[in-house]
KOLGU-40639 format. One record per residue (C-alpha): x, y, z; residue number from 0; residue in three letters. Coordinates in Angstrom, 3 decimals. Each point is the difference from the previous one (the first is absolute). Layout:
// KOLGU-40639
{px: X py: Y pz: Z nr: NUM rest: ALA}
...
END
This chain:
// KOLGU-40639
{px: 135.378 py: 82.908 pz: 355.611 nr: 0 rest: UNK}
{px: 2.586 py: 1.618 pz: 1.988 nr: 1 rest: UNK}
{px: -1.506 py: -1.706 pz: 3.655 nr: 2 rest: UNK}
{px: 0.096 py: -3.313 pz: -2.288 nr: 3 rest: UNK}
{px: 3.407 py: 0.461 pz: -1.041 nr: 4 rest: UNK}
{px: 1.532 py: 0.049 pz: 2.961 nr: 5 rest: UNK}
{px: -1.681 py: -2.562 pz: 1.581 nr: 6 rest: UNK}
{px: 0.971 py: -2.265 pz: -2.608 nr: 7 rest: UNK}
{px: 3.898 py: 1.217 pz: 0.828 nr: 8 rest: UNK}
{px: -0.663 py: 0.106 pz: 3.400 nr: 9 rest: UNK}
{px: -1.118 py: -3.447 pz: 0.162 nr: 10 rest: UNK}
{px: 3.342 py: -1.697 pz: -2.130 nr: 11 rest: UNK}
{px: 1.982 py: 2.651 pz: 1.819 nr: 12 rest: UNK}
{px: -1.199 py: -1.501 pz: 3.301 nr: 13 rest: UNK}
{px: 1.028 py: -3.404 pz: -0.757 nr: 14 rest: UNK}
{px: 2.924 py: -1.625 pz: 1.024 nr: 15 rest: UNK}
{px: 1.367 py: -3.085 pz: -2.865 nr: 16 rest: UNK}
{px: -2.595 py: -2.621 pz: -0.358 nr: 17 rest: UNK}
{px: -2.438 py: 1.824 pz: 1.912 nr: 18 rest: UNK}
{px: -3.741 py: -0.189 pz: -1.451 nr: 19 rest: UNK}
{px: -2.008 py: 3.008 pz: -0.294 nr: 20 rest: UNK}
{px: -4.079 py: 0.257 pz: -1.210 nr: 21 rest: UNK}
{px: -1.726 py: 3.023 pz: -1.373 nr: 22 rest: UNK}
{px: -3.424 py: 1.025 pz: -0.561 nr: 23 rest: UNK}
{px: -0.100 py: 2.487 pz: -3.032 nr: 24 rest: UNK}
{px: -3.043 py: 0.945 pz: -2.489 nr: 25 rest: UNK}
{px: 0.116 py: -0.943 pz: -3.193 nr: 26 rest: UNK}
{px: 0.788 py: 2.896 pz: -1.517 nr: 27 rest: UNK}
{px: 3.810 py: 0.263 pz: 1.217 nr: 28 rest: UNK}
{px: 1.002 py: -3.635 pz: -1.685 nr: 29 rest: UNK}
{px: -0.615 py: 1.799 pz: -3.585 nr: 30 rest: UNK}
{px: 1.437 py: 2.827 pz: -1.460 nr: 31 rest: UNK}
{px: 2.673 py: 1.180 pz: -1.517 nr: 32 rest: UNK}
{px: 1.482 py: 3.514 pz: 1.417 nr: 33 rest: UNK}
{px: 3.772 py: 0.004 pz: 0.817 nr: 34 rest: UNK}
{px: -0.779 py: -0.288 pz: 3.556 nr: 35 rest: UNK}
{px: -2.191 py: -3.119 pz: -0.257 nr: 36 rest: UNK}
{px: 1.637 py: -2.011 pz: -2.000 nr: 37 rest: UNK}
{px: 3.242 py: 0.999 pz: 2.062 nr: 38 rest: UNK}
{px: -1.615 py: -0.777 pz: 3.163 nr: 39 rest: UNK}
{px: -1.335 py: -3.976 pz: -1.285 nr: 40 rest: UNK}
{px: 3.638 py: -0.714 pz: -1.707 nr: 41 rest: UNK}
{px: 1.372 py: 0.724 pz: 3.780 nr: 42 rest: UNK}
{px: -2.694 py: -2.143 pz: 1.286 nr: 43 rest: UNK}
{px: 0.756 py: -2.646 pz: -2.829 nr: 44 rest: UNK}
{px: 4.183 py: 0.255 pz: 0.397 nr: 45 rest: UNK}
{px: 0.283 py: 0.204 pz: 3.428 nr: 46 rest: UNK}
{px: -2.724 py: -2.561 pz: 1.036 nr: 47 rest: UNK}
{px: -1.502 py: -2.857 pz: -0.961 nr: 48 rest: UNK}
{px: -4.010 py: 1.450 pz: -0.588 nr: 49 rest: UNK}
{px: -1.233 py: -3.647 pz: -0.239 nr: 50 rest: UNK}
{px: -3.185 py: 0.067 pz: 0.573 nr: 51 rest: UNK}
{px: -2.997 py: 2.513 pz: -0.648 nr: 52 rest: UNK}
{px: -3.468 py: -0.432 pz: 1.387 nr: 53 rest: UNK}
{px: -2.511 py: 1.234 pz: -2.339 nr: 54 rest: UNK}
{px: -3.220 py: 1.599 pz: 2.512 nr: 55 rest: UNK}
{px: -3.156 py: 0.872 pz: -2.021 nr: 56 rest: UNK}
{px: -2.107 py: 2.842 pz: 0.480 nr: 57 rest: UNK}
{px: -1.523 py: 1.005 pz: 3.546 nr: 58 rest: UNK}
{px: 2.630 py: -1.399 pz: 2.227 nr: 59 rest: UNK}
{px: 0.548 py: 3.315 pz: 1.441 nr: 60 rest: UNK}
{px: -3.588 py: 1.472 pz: 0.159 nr: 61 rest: UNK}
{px: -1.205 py: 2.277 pz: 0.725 nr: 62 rest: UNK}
{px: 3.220 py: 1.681 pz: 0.008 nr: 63 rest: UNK}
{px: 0.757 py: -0.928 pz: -3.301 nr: 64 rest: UNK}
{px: -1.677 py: -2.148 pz: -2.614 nr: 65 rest: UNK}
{px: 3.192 py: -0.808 pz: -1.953 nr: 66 rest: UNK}
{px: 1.833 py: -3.012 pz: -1.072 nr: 67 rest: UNK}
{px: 2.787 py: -0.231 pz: 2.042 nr: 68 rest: UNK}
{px: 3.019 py: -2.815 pz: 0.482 nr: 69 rest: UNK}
{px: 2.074 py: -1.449 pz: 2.368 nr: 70 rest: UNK}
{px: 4.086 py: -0.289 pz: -0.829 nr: 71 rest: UNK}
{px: 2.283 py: -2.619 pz: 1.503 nr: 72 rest: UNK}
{px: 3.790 py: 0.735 pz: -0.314 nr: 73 rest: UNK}
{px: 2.960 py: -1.552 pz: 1.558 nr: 74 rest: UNK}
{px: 3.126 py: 2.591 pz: 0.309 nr: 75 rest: UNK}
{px: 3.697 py: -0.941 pz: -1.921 nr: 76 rest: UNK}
{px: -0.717 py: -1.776 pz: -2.963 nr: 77 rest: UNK}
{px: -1.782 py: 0.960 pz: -3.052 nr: 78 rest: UNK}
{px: -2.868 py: -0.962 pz: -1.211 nr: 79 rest: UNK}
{px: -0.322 py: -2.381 pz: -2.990 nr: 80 rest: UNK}
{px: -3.837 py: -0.779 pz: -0.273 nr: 81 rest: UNK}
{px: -3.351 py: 1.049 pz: 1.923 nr: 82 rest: UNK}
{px: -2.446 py: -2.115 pz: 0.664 nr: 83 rest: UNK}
{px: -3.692 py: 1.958 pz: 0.075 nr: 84 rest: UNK}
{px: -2.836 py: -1.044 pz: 1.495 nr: 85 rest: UNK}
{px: -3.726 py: 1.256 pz: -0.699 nr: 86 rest: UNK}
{px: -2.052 py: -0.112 pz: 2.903 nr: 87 rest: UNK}
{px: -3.499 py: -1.198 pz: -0.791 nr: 88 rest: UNK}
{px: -2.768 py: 1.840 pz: 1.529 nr: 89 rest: UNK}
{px: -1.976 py: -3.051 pz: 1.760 nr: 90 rest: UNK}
{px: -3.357 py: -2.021 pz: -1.605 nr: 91 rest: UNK}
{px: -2.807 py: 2.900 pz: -0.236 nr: 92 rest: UNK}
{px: 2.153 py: 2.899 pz: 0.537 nr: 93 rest: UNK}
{px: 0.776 py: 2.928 pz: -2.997 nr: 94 rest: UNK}
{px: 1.770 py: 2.205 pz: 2.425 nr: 95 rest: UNK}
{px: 0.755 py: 0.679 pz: 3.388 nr: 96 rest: UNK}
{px: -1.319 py: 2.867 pz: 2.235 nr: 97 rest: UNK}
{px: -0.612 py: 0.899 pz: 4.042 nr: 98 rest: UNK}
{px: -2.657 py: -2.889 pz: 0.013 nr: 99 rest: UNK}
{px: 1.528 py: -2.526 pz: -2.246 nr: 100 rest: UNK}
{px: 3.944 py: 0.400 pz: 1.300 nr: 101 rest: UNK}
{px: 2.693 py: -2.435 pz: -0.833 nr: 102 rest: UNK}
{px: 0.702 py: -2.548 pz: 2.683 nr: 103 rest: UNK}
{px: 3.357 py: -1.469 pz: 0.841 nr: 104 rest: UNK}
{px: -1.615 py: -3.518 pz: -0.842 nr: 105 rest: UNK}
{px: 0.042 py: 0.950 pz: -2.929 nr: 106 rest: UNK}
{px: 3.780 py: -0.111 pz: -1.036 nr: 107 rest: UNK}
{px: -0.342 py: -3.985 pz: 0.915 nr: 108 rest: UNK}
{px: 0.576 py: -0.638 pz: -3.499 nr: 109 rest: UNK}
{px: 2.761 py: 2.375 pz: -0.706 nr: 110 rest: UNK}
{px: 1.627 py: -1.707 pz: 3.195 nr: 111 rest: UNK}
{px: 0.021 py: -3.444 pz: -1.606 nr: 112 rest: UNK}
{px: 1.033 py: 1.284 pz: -3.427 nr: 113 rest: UNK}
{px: 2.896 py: 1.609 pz: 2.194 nr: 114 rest: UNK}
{px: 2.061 py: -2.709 pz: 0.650 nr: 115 rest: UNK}
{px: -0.800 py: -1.946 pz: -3.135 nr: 116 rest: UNK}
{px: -0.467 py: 2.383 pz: -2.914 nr: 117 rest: UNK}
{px: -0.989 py: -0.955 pz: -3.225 nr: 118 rest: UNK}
{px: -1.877 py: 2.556 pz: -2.660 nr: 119 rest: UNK}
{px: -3.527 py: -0.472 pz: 0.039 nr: 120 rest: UNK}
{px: -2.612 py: 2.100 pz: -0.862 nr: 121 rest: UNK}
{px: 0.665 py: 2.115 pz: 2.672 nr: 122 rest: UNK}
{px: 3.609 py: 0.027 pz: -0.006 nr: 123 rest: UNK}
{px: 3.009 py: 0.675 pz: -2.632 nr: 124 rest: UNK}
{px: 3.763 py: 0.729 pz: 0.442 nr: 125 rest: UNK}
{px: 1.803 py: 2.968 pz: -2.374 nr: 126 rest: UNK}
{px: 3.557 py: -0.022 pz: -0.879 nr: 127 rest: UNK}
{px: 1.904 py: 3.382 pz: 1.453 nr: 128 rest: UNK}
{px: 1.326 py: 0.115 pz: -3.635 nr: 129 rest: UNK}
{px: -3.682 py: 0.185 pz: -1.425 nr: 130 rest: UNK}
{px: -0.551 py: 2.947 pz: 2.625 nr: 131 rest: UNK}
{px: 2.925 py: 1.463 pz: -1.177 nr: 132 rest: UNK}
{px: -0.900 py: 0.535 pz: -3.345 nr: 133 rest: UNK}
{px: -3.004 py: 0.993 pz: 0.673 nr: 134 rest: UNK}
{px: 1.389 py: 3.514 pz: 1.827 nr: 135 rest: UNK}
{px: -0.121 py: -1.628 pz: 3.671 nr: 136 rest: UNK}
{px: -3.935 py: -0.485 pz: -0.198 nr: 137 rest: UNK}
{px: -0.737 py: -2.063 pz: 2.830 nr: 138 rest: UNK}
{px: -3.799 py: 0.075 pz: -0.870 nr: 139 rest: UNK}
{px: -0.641 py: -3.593 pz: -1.790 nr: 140 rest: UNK}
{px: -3.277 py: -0.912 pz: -0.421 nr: 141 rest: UNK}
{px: -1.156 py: -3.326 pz: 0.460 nr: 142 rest: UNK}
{px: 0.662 py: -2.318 pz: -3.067 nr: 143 rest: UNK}
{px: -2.701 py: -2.388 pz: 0.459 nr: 144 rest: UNK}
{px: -2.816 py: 2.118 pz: 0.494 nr: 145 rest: UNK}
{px: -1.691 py: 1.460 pz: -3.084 nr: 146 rest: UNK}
{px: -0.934 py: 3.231 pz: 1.584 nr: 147 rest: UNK}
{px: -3.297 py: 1.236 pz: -1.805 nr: 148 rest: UNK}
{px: -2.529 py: -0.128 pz: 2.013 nr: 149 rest: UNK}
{px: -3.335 py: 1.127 pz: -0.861 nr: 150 rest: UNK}
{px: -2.872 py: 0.667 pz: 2.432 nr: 151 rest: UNK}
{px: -3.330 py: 0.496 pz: 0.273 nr: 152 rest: UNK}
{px: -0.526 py: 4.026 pz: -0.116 nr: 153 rest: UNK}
{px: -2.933 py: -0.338 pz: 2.567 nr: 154 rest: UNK}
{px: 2.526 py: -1.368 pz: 2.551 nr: 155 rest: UNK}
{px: 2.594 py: 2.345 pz: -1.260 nr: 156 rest: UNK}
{px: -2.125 py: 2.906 pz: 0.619 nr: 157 rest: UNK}
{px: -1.012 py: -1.379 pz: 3.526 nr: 158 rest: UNK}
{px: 4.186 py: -0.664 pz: 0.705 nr: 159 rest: UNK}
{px: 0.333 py: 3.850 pz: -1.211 nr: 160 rest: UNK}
{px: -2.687 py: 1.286 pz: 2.362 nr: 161 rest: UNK}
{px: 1.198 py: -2.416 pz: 3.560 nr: 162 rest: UNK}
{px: 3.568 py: 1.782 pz: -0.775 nr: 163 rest: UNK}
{px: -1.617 py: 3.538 pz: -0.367 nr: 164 rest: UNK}
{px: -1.648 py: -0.851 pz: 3.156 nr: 165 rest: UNK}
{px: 2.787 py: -1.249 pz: 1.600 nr: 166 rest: UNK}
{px: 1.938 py: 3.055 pz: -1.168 nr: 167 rest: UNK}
{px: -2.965 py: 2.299 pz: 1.202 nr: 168 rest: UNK}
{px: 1.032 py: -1.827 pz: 3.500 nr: 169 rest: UNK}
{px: 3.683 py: 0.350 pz: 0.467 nr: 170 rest: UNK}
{px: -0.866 py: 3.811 pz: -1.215 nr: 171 rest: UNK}
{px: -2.219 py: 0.323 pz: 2.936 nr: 172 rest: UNK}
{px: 1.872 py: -1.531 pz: 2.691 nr: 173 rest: UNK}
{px: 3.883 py: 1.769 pz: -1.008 nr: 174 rest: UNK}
{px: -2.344 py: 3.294 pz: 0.341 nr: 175 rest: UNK}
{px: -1.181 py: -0.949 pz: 3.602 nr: 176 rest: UNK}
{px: 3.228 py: -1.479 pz: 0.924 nr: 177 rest: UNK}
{px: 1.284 py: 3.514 pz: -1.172 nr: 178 rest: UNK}
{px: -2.743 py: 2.341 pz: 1.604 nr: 179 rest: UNK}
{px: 0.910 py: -2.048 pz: 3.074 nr: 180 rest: UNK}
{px: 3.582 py: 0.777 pz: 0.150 nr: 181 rest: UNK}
{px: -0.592 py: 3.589 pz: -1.423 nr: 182 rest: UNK}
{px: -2.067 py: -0.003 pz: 3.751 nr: 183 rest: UNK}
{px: -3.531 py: 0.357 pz: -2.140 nr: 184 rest: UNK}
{px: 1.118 py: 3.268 pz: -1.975 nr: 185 rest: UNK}
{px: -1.377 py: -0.349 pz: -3.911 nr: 186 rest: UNK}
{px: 1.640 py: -1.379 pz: -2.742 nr: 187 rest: UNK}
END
């Protein structure tokens, strides 16, 4: 959180006035409620205008990291009054993405037209800063037009489970090579 923390200053720090800044962050650091948190977002939210927070599903980053993670647009010297959010949908066919399935910059066609002419949709909704707020500087809204219960079939479920061990089992294998090779073939 630390490493996070100060890139978040660091970036509104590095801004002159009316300079625009963009983040990636994982989901974890837009909720929460510790002192330093909620101190670092109300900076964020007082000194910037945060107006606009991509919503990236699981997988982007694999297979460094299977986690949700988002995208924040800010412009420096005025506060902020609403965000806008936007889920990114995985595309038709896809539950997830990995190293064979990655995301592909074609894919943000749609947030690109939404861009310029945003509306809420069932992809997209806009929060009041007051509403964040009161809710102790939680920047982690979830979608209100998606029910979000989803239940699968536990065949495919268990196959999902056993592709990640797998995958897992992979990364494992090659961070130990990459490391026996730089350790100059000594054990591990």
């Amino acid at each position: 959180m630390i490493l996070i923390t100060h890139l978040i200053e660091d970036s509104i720090d590095s801004l002159k006035k009316q300079g625009r800044g963009g983040i990636v962050l994982p989901d974890g650091t837009l909720f929460g409620e510790n002192q330093k948190k909620s101190r670092l977002k109300e900076k964020l939210l007082e000194e910037c205008n945060l107006h606009t927070i991509v919503r990236l599903p699981n997988g982007v980053f694999k297979p460094y990291t299977g986690i949700k993670t988002n995208l924040l647009f800010f412009t420096k010297g005025e506060p902020t009054k609403e965000i806008w959010y936007y889920e990114h949908p995985y595309p038709p066919g896809y539950k997830s993405y990995n190293k064979t399935k990655p995301i592909r910059i074609e894919e943000f066609e749609v947030e690109k037209a939404w861009w310029y002419n945003r509306e809420e949709n069932e992809f997209a909704w806009k929060v009041s800063v007051e509403d964040i707020k009161n809710n102790g500087y939680n920047l982690d809204i979830k979608n209100p037009h998606k029910i979000d219960v989803e239940h699968g079939d536990l065949e495919e479920m268990l196959g999902e489970y056993q592709q990640l061990l797998d995958e897992l089992g992979e990364t494992r294998l090659t961070l130990k090579q990459e490391l026996m090779a730089a350790l100059g073939g000594e054990g591990v």
